[in-house]
C-alpha positions as CSV (number, residue, x, y, z in Angstrom):
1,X,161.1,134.7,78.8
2,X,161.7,136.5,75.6
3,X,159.8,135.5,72.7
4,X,161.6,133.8,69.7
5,X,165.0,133.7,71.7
6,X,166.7,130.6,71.8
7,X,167.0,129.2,75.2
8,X,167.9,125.8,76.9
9,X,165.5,124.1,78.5
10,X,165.1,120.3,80.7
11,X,162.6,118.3,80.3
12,X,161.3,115.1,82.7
13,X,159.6,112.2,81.7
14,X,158.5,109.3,83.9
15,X,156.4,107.0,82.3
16,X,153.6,104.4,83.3
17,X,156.0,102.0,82.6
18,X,158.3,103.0,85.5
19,X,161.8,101.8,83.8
20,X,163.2,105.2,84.0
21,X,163.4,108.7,84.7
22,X,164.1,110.5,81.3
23,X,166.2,113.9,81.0
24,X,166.8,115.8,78.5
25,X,168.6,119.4,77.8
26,X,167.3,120.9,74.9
27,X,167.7,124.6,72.7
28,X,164.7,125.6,71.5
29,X,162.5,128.6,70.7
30,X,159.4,126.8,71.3
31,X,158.3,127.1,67.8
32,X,160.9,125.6,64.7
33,X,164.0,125.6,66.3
34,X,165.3,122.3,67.8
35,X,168.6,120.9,68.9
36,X,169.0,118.1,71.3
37,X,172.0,118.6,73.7
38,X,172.5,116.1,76.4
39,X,170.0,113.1,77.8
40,X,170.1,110.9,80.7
41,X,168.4,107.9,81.8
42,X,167.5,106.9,85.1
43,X,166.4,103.3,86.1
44,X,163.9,103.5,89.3
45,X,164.8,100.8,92.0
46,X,163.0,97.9,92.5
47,X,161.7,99.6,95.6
48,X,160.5,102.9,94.1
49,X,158.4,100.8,91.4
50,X,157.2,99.3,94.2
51,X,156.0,102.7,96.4
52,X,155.0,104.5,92.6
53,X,152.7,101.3,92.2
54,X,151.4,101.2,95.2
55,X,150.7,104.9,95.2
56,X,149.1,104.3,91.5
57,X,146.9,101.6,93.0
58,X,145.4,103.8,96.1
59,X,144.6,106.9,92.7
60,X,143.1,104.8,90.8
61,X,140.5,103.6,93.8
62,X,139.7,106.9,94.7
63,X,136.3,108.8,93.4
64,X,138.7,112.0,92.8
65,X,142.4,113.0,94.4
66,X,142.5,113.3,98.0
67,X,145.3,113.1,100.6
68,X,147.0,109.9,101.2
69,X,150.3,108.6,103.2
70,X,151.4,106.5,100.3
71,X,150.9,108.8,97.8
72,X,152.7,111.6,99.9
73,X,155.3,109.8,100.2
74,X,156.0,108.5,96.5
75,X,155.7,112.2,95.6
76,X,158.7,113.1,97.8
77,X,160.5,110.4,96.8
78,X,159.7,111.5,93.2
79,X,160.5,114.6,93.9
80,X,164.1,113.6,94.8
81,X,164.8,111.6,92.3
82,X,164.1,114.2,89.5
83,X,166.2,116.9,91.1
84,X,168.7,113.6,91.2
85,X,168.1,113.5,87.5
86,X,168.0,117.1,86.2
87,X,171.8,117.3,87.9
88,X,172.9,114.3,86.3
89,X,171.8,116.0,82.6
90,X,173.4,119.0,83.4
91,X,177.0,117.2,84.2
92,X,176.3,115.5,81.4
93,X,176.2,118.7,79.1
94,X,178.7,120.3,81.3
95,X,176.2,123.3,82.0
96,X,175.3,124.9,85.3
97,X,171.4,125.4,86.3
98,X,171.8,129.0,85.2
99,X,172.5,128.5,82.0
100,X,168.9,127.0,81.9
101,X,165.8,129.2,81.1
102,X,163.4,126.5,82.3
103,X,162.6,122.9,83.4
104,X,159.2,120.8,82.0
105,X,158.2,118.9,84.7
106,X,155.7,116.4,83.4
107,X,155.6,114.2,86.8
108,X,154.0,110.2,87.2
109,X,150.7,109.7,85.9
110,X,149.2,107.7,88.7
111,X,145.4,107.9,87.0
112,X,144.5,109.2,84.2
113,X,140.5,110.5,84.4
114,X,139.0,112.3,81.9
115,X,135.8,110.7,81.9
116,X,135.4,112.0,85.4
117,X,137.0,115.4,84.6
118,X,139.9,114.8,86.2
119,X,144.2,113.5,86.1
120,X,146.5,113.2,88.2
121,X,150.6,113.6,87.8
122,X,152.0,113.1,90.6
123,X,155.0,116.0,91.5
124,X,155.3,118.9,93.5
125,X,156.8,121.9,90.6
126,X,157.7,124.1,93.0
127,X,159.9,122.0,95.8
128,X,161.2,121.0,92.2
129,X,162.0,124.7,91.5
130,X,163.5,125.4,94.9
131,X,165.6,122.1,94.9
132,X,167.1,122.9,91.5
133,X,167.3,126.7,91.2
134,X,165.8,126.6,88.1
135,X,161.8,128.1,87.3
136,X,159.5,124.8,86.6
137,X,156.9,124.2,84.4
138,X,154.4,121.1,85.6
139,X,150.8,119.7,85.8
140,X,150.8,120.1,82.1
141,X,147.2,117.8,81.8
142,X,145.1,119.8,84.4
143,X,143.5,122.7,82.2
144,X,142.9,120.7,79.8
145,X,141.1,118.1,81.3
146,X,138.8,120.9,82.7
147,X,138.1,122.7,79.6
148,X,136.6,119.3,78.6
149,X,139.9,117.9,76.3
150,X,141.8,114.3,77.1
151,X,144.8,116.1,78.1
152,X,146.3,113.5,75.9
153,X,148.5,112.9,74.0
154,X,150.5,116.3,74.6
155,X,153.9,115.2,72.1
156,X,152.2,116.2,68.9
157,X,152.9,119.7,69.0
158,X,156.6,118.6,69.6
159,X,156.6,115.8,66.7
160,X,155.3,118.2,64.2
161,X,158.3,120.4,65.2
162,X,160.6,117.4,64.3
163,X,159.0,116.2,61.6
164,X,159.1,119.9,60.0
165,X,159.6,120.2,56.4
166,X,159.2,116.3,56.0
167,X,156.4,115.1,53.0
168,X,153.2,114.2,54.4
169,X,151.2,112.7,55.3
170,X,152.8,111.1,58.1
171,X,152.5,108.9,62.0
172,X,154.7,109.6,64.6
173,X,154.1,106.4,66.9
174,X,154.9,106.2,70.7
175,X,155.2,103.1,72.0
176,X,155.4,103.5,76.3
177,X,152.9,101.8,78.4
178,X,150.3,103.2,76.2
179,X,150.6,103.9,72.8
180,X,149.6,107.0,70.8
181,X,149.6,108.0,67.1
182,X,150.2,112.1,65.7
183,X,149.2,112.2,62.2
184,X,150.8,115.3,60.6
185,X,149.2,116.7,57.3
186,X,150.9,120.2,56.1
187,X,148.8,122.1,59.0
188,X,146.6,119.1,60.5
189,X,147.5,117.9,63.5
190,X,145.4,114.5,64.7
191,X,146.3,112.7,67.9
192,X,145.0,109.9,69.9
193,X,146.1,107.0,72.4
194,X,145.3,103.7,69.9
195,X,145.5,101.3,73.4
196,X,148.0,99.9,75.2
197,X,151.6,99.0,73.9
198,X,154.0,97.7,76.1
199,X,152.1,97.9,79.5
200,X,150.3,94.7,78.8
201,X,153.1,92.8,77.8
202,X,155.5,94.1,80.7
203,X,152.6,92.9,83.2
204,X,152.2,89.5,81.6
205,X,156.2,88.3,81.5
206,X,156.4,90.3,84.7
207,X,153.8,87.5,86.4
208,X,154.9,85.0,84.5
209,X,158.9,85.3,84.6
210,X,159.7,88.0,86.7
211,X,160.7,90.2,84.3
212,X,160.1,93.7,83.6
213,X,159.7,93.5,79.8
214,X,160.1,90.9,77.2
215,X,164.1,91.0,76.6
216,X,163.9,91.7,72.5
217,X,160.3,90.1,72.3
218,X,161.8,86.5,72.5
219,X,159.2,85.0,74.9
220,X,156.7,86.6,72.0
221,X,158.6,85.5,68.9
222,X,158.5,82.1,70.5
223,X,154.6,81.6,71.2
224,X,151.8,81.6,68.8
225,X,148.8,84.1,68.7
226,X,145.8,83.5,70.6
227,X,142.9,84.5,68.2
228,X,140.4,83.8,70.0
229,X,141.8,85.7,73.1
230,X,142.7,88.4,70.4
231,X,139.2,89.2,69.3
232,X,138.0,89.1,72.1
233,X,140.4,91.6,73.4
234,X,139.7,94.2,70.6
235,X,135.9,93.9,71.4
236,X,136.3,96.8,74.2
237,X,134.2,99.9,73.4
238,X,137.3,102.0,73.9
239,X,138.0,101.1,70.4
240,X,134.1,102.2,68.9
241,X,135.4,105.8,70.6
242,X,136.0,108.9,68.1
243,X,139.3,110.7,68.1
244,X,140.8,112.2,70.1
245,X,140.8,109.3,72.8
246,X,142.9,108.5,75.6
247,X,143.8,105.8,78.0
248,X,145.1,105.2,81.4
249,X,147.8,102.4,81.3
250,X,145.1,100.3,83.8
251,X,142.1,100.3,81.7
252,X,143.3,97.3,80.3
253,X,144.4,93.9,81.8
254,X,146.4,90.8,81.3
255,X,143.1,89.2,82.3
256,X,141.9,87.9,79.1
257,X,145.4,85.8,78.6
258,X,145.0,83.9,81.8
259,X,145.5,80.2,81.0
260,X,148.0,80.6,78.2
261,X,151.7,79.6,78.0
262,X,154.2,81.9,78.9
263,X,155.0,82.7,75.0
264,X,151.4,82.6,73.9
265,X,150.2,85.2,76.4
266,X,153.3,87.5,75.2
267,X,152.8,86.4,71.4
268,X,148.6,87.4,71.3
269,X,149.2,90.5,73.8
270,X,152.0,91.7,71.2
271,X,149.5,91.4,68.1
272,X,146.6,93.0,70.6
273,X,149.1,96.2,70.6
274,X,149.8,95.7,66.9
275,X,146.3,95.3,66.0
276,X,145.6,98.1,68.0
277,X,147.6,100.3,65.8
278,X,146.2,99.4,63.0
279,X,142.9,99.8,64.0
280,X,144.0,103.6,65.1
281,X,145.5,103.9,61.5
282,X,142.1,102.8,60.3
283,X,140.2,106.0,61.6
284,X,143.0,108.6,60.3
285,X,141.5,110.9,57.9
286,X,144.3,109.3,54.6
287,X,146.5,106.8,55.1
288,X,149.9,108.1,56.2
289,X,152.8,107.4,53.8
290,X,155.2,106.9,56.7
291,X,155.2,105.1,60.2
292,X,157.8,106.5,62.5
293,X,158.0,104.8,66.2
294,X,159.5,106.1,68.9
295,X,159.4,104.4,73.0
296,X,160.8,101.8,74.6
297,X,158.1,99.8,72.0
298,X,160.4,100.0,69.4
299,X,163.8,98.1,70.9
300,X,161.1,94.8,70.6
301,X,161.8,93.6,67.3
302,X,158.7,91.1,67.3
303,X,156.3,94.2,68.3
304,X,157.9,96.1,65.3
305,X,157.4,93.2,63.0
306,X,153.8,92.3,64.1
307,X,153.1,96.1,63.4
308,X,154.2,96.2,59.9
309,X,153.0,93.0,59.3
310,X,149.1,94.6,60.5
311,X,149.5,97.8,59.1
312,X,151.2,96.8,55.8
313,X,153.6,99.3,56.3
314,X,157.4,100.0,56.4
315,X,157.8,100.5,60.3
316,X,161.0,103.2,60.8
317,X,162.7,103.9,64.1
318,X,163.0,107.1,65.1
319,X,166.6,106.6,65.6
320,X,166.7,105.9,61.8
321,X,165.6,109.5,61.4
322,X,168.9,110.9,64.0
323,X,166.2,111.3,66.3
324,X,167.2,109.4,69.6
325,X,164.2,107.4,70.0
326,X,163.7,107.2,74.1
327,X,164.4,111.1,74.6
328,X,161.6,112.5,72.8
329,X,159.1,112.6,75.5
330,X,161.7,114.2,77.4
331,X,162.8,116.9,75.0
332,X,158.9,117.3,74.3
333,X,158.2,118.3,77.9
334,X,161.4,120.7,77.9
335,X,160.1,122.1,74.5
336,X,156.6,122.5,75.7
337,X,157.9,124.4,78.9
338,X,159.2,126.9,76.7
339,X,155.5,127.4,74.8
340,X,153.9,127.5,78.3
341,X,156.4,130.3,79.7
342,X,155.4,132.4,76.3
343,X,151.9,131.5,76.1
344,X,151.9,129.6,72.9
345,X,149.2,126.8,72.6
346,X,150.2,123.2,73.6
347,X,146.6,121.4,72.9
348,X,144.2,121.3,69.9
349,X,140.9,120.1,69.4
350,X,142.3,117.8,67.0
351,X,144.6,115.7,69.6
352,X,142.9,116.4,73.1
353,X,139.3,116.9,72.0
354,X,139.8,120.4,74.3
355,X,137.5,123.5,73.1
356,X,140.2,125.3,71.3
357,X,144.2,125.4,71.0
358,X,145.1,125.9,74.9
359,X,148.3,126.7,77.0
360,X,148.7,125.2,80.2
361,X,150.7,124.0,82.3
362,X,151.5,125.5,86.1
363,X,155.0,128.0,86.1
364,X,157.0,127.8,89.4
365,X,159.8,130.4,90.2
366,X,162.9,129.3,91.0
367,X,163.4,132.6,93.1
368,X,166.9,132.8,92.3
Protein backbone atom coordinates (compact mmCIF):
# COMPACT_ATOMS: atom_id res chain seq x y z
CA UNK A 1 0.00 0.00 0.00
CA UNK A 2 1.44 3.32 -1.00
CA UNK A 3 1.95 5.72 1.62
CA UNK A 4 -0.19 8.99 1.62
CA UNK A 5 -2.48 7.67 -1.27
CA UNK A 6 -5.97 7.78 -0.75
CA UNK A 7 -7.60 4.50 -0.78
CA UNK A 8 -10.94 2.82 0.22
CA UNK A 9 -11.11 0.80 2.80
CA UNK A 10 -14.10 -1.58 5.02
CA UNK A 11 -14.18 -1.69 8.27
CA UNK A 12 -16.19 -4.42 10.73
CA UNK A 13 -17.44 -3.85 14.01
CA UNK A 14 -19.34 -6.29 16.14
CA UNK A 15 -19.78 -5.25 19.46
CA UNK A 16 -20.38 -6.82 23.03
CA UNK A 17 -23.65 -5.75 22.73
CA UNK A 18 -24.44 -8.19 19.79
CA UNK A 19 -27.35 -5.86 18.04
CA UNK A 20 -25.42 -5.71 14.91
CA UNK A 21 -22.76 -6.21 12.49
CA UNK A 22 -21.42 -2.64 11.56
CA UNK A 23 -19.93 -1.86 7.88
CA UNK A 24 -18.48 0.77 6.74
CA UNK A 25 -16.62 1.87 3.29
CA UNK A 26 -14.45 4.53 3.93
CA UNK A 27 -11.48 6.93 1.85
CA UNK A 28 -8.79 7.50 3.80
CA UNK A 29 -4.99 8.02 3.87
CA UNK A 30 -4.73 6.75 7.26
CA UNK A 31 -3.50 9.99 8.52
CA UNK A 32 -5.97 13.47 7.93
CA UNK A 33 -7.88 12.53 5.24
CA UNK A 34 -11.49 11.14 5.90
CA UNK A 35 -14.68 10.65 3.93
CA UNK A 36 -17.33 8.29 4.83
CA UNK A 37 -18.91 6.52 1.75
CA UNK A 38 -21.42 3.89 2.45
CA UNK A 39 -22.52 1.96 5.89
CA UNK A 40 -24.61 -0.95 6.61
CA UNK A 41 -26.11 -2.47 9.57
CA UNK A 42 -26.69 -5.83 10.30
CA UNK A 43 -29.07 -7.20 13.12
CA UNK A 44 -27.68 -10.83 14.48
CA UNK A 45 -30.59 -13.39 14.87
CA UNK A 46 -31.88 -14.28 17.90
CA UNK A 47 -30.11 -17.56 17.38
CA UNK A 48 -26.61 -16.16 16.64
CA UNK A 49 -26.83 -14.02 19.97
CA UNK A 50 -27.55 -16.99 21.38
CA UNK A 51 -24.27 -19.28 19.86
CA UNK A 52 -21.87 -15.73 20.27
CA UNK A 53 -23.12 -15.80 24.01
CA UNK A 54 -22.69 -19.08 24.60
CA UNK A 55 -19.32 -19.04 23.01
CA UNK A 56 -18.53 -15.76 25.25
CA UNK A 57 -19.56 -17.75 28.31
CA UNK A 58 -17.18 -21.02 27.62
CA UNK A 59 -13.91 -17.72 26.96
CA UNK A 60 -14.56 -16.22 29.81
CA UNK A 61 -14.27 -19.63 32.01
CA UNK A 62 -11.25 -20.56 30.54
CA UNK A 63 -7.52 -19.87 32.31
CA UNK A 64 -6.36 -18.73 28.65
CA UNK A 65 -7.84 -19.64 24.89
CA UNK A 66 -8.00 -23.09 23.98
CA UNK A 67 -10.01 -25.15 21.48
CA UNK A 68 -13.63 -25.53 21.92
CA UNK A 69 -16.81 -26.83 19.71
CA UNK A 70 -18.86 -23.87 20.64
CA UNK A 71 -16.48 -21.41 20.09
CA UNK A 72 -15.47 -23.05 16.64
CA UNK A 73 -18.52 -22.95 15.63
CA UNK A 74 -19.57 -19.21 16.46
CA UNK A 75 -16.40 -18.26 14.63
CA UNK A 76 -17.65 -19.76 11.36
CA UNK A 77 -20.77 -18.54 11.69
CA UNK A 78 -19.11 -15.11 12.34
CA UNK A 79 -17.19 -15.57 9.74
CA UNK A 80 -20.07 -15.79 7.36
CA UNK A 81 -21.98 -13.34 8.42
CA UNK A 82 -19.13 -10.58 7.91
CA UNK A 83 -18.43 -11.71 4.40
CA UNK A 84 -22.47 -11.38 4.34
CA UNK A 85 -21.98 -7.87 5.51
CA UNK A 86 -18.89 -6.51 3.71
CA UNK A 87 -21.03 -7.52 0.25
CA UNK A 88 -23.99 -5.75 1.47
CA UNK A 89 -21.67 -2.34 1.96
CA UNK A 90 -20.29 -2.66 -1.21
CA UNK A 91 -23.88 -2.80 -3.14
CA UNK A 92 -24.54 -0.34 -1.10
CA UNK A 93 -21.68 2.06 -2.48
CA UNK A 94 -22.13 0.38 -5.80
CA UNK A 95 -18.30 -0.63 -5.75
CA UNK A 96 -16.77 -3.97 -6.52
CA UNK A 97 -14.15 -5.71 -3.93
CA UNK A 98 -11.41 -4.40 -6.19
CA UNK A 99 -11.98 -1.21 -5.86
CA UNK A 100 -11.01 -1.81 -2.12
CA UNK A 101 -7.35 -1.61 -0.88
CA UNK A 102 -8.23 -3.31 2.40
CA UNK A 103 -10.75 -4.59 5.04
CA UNK A 104 -10.35 -3.99 9.12
CA UNK A 105 -11.56 -6.90 10.60
CA UNK A 106 -12.02 -6.15 14.25
CA UNK A 107 -13.91 -9.58 15.06
CA UNK A 108 -16.24 -10.36 18.61
CA UNK A 109 -14.66 -9.82 21.75
CA UNK A 110 -15.58 -12.88 23.57
CA UNK A 111 -13.07 -11.91 26.77
CA UNK A 112 -11.20 -9.31 27.20
CA UNK A 113 -7.87 -10.20 29.58
CA UNK A 114 -5.37 -7.99 30.08
CA UNK A 115 -4.75 -8.69 33.58
CA UNK A 116 -3.82 -12.13 32.50
CA UNK A 117 -1.87 -10.95 29.33
CA UNK A 118 -4.25 -12.01 27.18
CA UNK A 119 -7.79 -11.08 24.59
CA UNK A 120 -9.60 -12.72 22.59
CA UNK A 121 -11.58 -11.53 19.14
CA UNK A 122 -13.12 -14.06 17.89
CA UNK A 123 -12.53 -14.24 13.67
CA UNK A 124 -10.63 -16.02 11.35
CA UNK A 125 -8.76 -12.85 8.91
CA UNK A 126 -7.72 -14.98 6.47
CA UNK A 127 -11.00 -17.30 5.56
CA UNK A 128 -12.23 -13.53 5.64
CA UNK A 129 -9.65 -12.63 3.02
CA UNK A 130 -10.31 -15.63 0.81
CA UNK A 131 -14.22 -15.34 1.12
CA UNK A 132 -14.15 -11.69 0.06
CA UNK A 133 -11.13 -11.22 -2.27
CA UNK A 134 -10.07 -8.47 -0.52
CA UNK A 135 -6.49 -8.43 1.85
CA UNK A 136 -7.71 -8.26 5.78
CA UNK A 137 -6.50 -6.64 8.55
CA UNK A 138 -7.62 -8.40 12.12
CA UNK A 139 -6.63 -9.31 15.71
CA UNK A 140 -6.00 -5.65 16.14
CA UNK A 141 -5.72 -6.17 20.36
CA UNK A 142 -3.11 -9.05 20.40
CA UNK A 143 0.34 -7.05 20.34
CA UNK A 144 -0.64 -4.88 22.44
CA UNK A 145 -1.83 -6.80 25.16
CA UNK A 146 1.67 -8.49 25.02
CA UNK A 147 3.77 -5.62 25.05
CA UNK A 148 1.99 -4.95 28.45
CA UNK A 149 -0.88 -2.14 27.01
CA UNK A 150 -4.97 -2.70 27.52
CA UNK A 151 -5.35 -3.07 23.96
CA UNK A 152 -8.13 -0.63 24.67
CA UNK A 153 -9.69 1.59 23.66
CA UNK A 154 -8.22 1.44 19.96
CA UNK A 155 -10.93 4.51 18.32
CA UNK A 156 -8.81 7.40 19.65
CA UNK A 157 -6.37 7.53 16.97
CA UNK A 158 -9.51 7.65 14.60
CA UNK A 159 -11.50 10.42 16.82
CA UNK A 160 -8.58 12.70 16.83
CA UNK A 161 -8.64 12.36 12.99
CA UNK A 162 -12.35 13.54 13.15
CA UNK A 163 -12.15 15.89 15.51
CA UNK A 164 -9.09 17.57 13.55
CA UNK A 165 -8.87 21.21 13.58
CA UNK A 166 -11.69 21.44 16.30
CA UNK A 167 -10.76 23.72 19.76
CA UNK A 168 -9.70 21.79 22.56
CA UNK A 169 -9.88 20.45 24.86
CA UNK A 170 -12.29 17.96 24.07
CA UNK A 171 -14.24 14.05 24.85
CA UNK A 172 -15.24 11.90 22.33
CA UNK A 173 -17.57 9.38 24.29
CA UNK A 174 -18.60 5.86 23.11
CA UNK A 175 -21.38 4.47 24.47
CA UNK A 176 -21.54 0.36 23.31
CA UNK A 177 -21.65 -2.23 25.99
CA UNK A 178 -18.77 -0.54 27.60
CA UNK A 179 -18.10 2.87 27.44
CA UNK A 180 -14.88 4.75 26.80
CA UNK A 181 -13.70 8.43 26.89
CA UNK A 182 -10.64 10.00 24.15
CA UNK A 183 -9.66 13.29 25.56
CA UNK A 184 -7.95 15.24 22.71
CA UNK A 185 -5.64 18.20 23.71
CA UNK A 186 -3.66 19.84 20.46
CA UNK A 187 -1.15 16.63 20.49
CA UNK A 188 -2.42 14.67 23.75
CA UNK A 189 -4.16 11.88 23.26
CA UNK A 190 -5.78 10.18 26.68
CA UNK A 191 -8.05 7.19 26.53
CA UNK A 192 -9.69 4.85 28.85
CA UNK A 193 -12.97 2.52 29.30
CA UNK A 194 -14.95 4.68 32.29
CA UNK A 195 -17.27 1.27 32.92
CA UNK A 196 -20.03 -0.10 31.52
CA UNK A 197 -22.74 1.79 29.44
CA UNK A 198 -25.33 0.05 27.92
CA UNK A 199 -24.44 -3.56 28.72
CA UNK A 200 -25.89 -3.39 32.20
CA UNK A 201 -28.92 -1.96 31.28
CA UNK A 202 -29.50 -4.30 28.09
CA UNK A 203 -29.04 -7.25 30.63
CA UNK A 204 -31.41 -5.88 33.28
CA UNK A 205 -34.65 -5.08 30.85
CA UNK A 206 -33.53 -8.18 28.95
CA UNK A 207 -34.33 -10.41 32.36
CA UNK A 208 -36.86 -8.43 33.23
CA UNK A 209 -39.00 -7.71 29.92
CA UNK A 210 -37.48 -9.53 27.35
CA UNK A 211 -36.06 -6.88 25.72
CA UNK A 212 -32.85 -6.24 24.16
CA UNK A 213 -32.46 -2.58 25.31
CA UNK A 214 -34.49 -0.10 26.99
CA UNK A 215 -36.73 1.29 23.80
CA UNK A 216 -35.73 5.33 24.34
CA UNK A 217 -34.85 4.77 28.14
CA UNK A 218 -38.62 4.72 29.08
CA UNK A 219 -38.59 1.88 31.55
CA UNK A 220 -35.52 4.26 33.11
CA UNK A 221 -37.32 7.59 32.77
CA UNK A 222 -40.02 5.96 34.61
CA UNK A 223 -38.23 4.49 37.83
CA UNK A 224 -36.40 6.34 40.48
CA UNK A 225 -32.68 5.96 41.36
CA UNK A 226 -31.53 3.48 43.75
CA UNK A 227 -28.81 5.34 45.83
CA UNK A 228 -28.10 3.06 47.91
CA UNK A 229 -27.64 0.28 45.11
CA UNK A 230 -25.70 3.24 43.31
CA UNK A 231 -22.95 3.68 45.78
CA UNK A 232 -22.54 0.65 46.30
CA UNK A 233 -22.06 -0.04 42.72
CA UNK A 234 -19.31 2.61 42.19
CA UNK A 235 -17.44 1.15 45.26
CA UNK A 236 -15.56 -1.43 42.77
CA UNK A 237 -11.79 -1.02 42.70
CA UNK A 238 -11.88 -0.76 38.91
CA UNK A 239 -12.81 2.79 39.49
CA UNK A 240 -9.48 3.50 42.20
CA UNK A 241 -7.43 2.23 38.71
CA UNK A 242 -5.09 4.82 36.88
CA UNK A 243 -5.59 5.58 33.15
CA UNK A 244 -5.47 3.91 30.80
CA UNK A 245 -8.00 1.22 31.99
CA UNK A 246 -10.11 -1.20 30.39
CA UNK A 247 -12.99 -3.46 30.82
CA UNK A 248 -14.57 -6.53 29.60
CA UNK A 249 -18.42 -6.09 29.13
CA UNK A 250 -18.74 -9.11 32.06
CA UNK A 251 -16.79 -7.65 34.83
CA UNK A 252 -19.73 -6.12 35.88
CA UNK A 253 -23.26 -7.42 36.79
CA UNK A 254 -26.86 -6.67 37.11
CA UNK A 255 -26.33 -8.34 40.49
CA UNK A 256 -26.48 -5.45 42.74
CA UNK A 257 -30.15 -4.42 41.33
CA UNK A 258 -31.69 -7.63 42.21
CA UNK A 259 -34.93 -6.96 44.17
CA UNK A 260 -35.79 -3.66 42.42
CA UNK A 261 -38.77 -2.80 40.13
CA UNK A 262 -38.45 -3.15 36.63
CA UNK A 263 -37.97 0.83 36.26
CA UNK A 264 -35.85 1.22 39.29
CA UNK A 265 -33.22 -1.31 38.23
CA UNK A 266 -33.09 0.50 34.61
CA UNK A 267 -33.30 4.10 36.38
CA UNK A 268 -30.08 3.47 39.17
CA UNK A 269 -28.12 1.14 36.39
CA UNK A 270 -28.61 4.34 33.85
CA UNK A 271 -27.15 6.84 36.59
CA UNK A 272 -24.33 3.93 37.44
CA UNK A 273 -23.24 4.51 33.68
CA UNK A 274 -23.74 8.25 34.04
CA UNK A 275 -21.92 8.45 37.14
CA UNK A 276 -19.44 6.42 35.70
CA UNK A 277 -18.66 9.06 33.23
CA UNK A 278 -18.28 11.50 35.37
CA UNK A 279 -16.10 9.92 37.47
CA UNK A 280 -13.81 9.14 34.15
CA UNK A 281 -14.12 12.99 33.44
CA UNK A 282 -12.93 13.45 36.96
CA UNK A 283 -9.36 11.93 36.39
CA UNK A 284 -8.77 13.83 32.88
CA UNK A 285 -5.84 16.01 33.05
CA UNK A 286 -8.48 19.69 32.36
CA UNK A 287 -11.81 19.56 32.05
CA UNK A 288 -12.84 19.12 28.41
CA UNK A 289 -14.86 22.02 26.97
CA UNK A 290 -16.96 19.60 24.90
CA UNK A 291 -18.76 16.14 25.34
CA UNK A 292 -19.37 14.49 22.10
CA UNK A 293 -21.10 10.83 22.26
CA UNK A 294 -21.23 8.44 19.92
CA UNK A 295 -22.84 4.42 20.24
CA UNK A 296 -25.92 3.02 20.44
CA UNK A 297 -25.76 4.96 24.20
CA UNK A 298 -26.69 7.99 22.71
CA UNK A 299 -30.37 7.10 20.91
CA UNK A 300 -31.42 6.71 25.04
CA UNK A 301 -32.49 10.07 25.79
CA UNK A 302 -32.65 9.40 29.69
CA UNK A 303 -28.84 8.03 29.48
CA UNK A 304 -28.00 11.37 27.66
CA UNK A 305 -29.84 13.44 30.18
CA UNK A 306 -28.57 11.69 33.37
CA UNK A 307 -25.06 12.34 31.75
CA UNK A 308 -25.34 15.98 31.46
CA UNK A 309 -27.10 16.27 34.46
CA UNK A 310 -23.59 14.36 36.34
CA UNK A 311 -21.16 15.86 34.35
CA UNK A 312 -22.67 19.41 34.12
CA UNK A 313 -22.16 19.51 30.69
CA UNK A 314 -23.75 20.12 27.28
CA UNK A 315 -23.98 16.39 25.95
CA UNK A 316 -23.73 16.63 21.79
CA UNK A 317 -24.44 13.75 19.49
CA UNK A 318 -22.11 12.95 17.12
CA UNK A 319 -24.63 13.05 14.55
CA UNK A 320 -24.98 16.84 15.53
CA UNK A 321 -21.39 17.05 14.40
CA UNK A 322 -22.44 15.26 10.47
CA UNK A 323 -20.74 12.46 11.96
CA UNK A 324 -23.15 9.34 11.77
CA UNK A 325 -22.99 8.35 15.25
CA UNK A 326 -23.23 4.18 15.05
CA UNK A 327 -20.53 3.93 12.09
CA UNK A 328 -17.62 5.28 13.76
CA UNK A 329 -16.34 2.10 15.15
CA UNK A 330 -16.69 0.77 11.86
CA UNK A 331 -14.92 3.49 9.83
CA UNK A 332 -12.30 3.45 12.77
CA UNK A 333 -11.40 -0.22 12.10
CA UNK A 334 -11.35 0.46 8.18
CA UNK A 335 -9.13 3.60 8.95
CA UNK A 336 -6.88 1.73 11.24
CA UNK A 337 -6.42 -1.05 8.62
CA UNK A 338 -4.98 1.47 6.47
CA UNK A 339 -2.21 2.66 9.35
CA UNK A 340 -1.52 -1.14 9.95
CA UNK A 341 -0.87 -1.97 6.09
CA UNK A 342 1.76 1.24 6.27
CA UNK A 343 3.05 0.74 9.53
CA UNK A 344 1.83 3.89 11.27
CA UNK A 345 1.21 3.49 15.08
CA UNK A 346 -2.40 2.65 16.28
CA UNK A 347 -1.65 2.61 20.26
CA UNK A 348 -0.07 5.06 22.67
CA UNK A 349 0.91 4.89 26.11
CA UNK A 350 -1.56 7.45 26.84
CA UNK A 351 -4.78 5.29 25.79
CA UNK A 352 -3.56 1.54 26.11
CA UNK A 353 -0.94 1.97 28.84
CA UNK A 354 1.37 -0.08 26.00
CA UNK A 355 5.31 0.69 26.12
CA UNK A 356 5.38 3.03 23.24
CA UNK A 357 3.10 4.17 20.09
CA UNK A 358 2.64 0.49 18.41
CA UNK A 359 1.26 -0.95 15.09
CA UNK A 360 -0.48 -4.02 15.15
CA UNK A 361 -2.80 -5.76 13.86
CA UNK A 362 -2.37 -9.35 11.68
CA UNK A 363 -2.46 -8.54 7.51
CA UNK A 364 -4.05 -11.45 5.50
CA UNK A 365 -3.73 -11.61 1.58
CA UNK A 366 -6.47 -11.86 -0.36
CA UNK A 367 -4.30 -13.67 -3.07
CA UNK A 368 -6.07 -12.19 -5.80
Amino acid sequence: MDKGARVMAVGLMSGTSLDAIDAALIETDGVGHVRPIAFHATEWSDADRALLMAATERALAMAAPAQDPVIAEAEARLGAAHAEAVAQVLAVAGVTPEDVSVIGFHGQTIAHRPDRGWTWQLGDGAALALACGIDVVSDFRSADVAAGGQGAPLLPIYHAALTAGMDGPLAVLNLGGVANVTFIDGDMLIAFDTGPANGLIDSWVEQERGLRFDPDGALAAAGRVDDAVLTAMLDHPFFELPAPKSLDRNDFTIQPARGLSTEDGAATLTAFTAQTVEEGLRILPRRPRRLIVAGGGRRNPTLMRMIGERTNMTVESADALGWNGDSIEAEGFAYMAVRVGRGLPISFPGTTGAPAAMTGGVVHKAGR
